[in-house]
N, C-alpha and C positions, 0 to 999 in steps of 0.2 A: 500404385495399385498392385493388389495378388490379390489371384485367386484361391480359393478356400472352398473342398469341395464342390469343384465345379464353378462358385457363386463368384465373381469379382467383389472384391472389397477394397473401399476406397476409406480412405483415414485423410480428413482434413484439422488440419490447428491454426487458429486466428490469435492473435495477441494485438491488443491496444497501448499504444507508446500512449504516453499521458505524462503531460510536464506540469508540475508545480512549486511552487516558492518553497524556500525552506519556513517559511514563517505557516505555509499550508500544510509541509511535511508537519512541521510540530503540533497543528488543530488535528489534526489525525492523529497524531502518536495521542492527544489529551484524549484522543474518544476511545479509541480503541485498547484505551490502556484499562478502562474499565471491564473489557471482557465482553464478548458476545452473550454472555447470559445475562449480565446486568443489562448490557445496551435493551435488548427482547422484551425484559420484563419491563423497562421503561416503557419501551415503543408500541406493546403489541395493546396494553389497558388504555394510552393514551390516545394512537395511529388507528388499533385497527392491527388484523390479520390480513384484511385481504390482498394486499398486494406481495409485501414482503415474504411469505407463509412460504409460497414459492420458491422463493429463493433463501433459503433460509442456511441450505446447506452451504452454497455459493458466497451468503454473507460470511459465516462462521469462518470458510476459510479465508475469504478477504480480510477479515479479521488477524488473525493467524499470522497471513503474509508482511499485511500492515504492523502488525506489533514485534515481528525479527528482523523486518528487510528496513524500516523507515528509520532505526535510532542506527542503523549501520550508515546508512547515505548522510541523514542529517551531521553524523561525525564527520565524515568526508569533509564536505561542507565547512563545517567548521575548524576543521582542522587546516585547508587550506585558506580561509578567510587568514587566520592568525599568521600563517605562513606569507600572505601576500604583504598584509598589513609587519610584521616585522621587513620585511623586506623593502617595503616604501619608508618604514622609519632608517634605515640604513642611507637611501639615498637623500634624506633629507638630511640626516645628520654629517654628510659628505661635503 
């Protein structure tokens, strides 16, 4: 906390840990790879405004996040899958 002009000012930050399969990273990487504005123009003629309108900005960036951060992690992933998997072929060819 500080204060500001007198006033106390308090600044909270919450973040959600959120686990999912690499096979659910990739159905994300498929949606998002169309782009927030495509995804909208599907959604908003077929869904409806009213719920998402809201959050639109919040979606965009989820967007954003999911289409830099999720083909980074998904490599990961698979670069140590092939890493494991050479290395079990090693002990079996032993």
């Amino acid at each position: 906390m500080k204060t500001v002009n007198g006033n106390i000012v308090m600044e909270v930050n919450m973040n959600i840990k959120l686990f999912i399969t690499k096979e659910e990273a990739k159905a994300l990487q498929g949606i998002v790879g169309y782009g927030a504005d495509a995804f909208l123009e599907v959604f908003y003629p077929k869904l409806g405004k009213a719920y998402l309108k809201d959050h639109e900005t919040a979606m965009r960036s989820l967007f954003h996040k999911l289409h830099t951060e999720l083909p980074i992690e998904v490599a990961k992933i698979e670069k140590a899958e092939k890493q494991i998997s050479v290395t079990v072929d090693l002990f079996k060819n032993k």
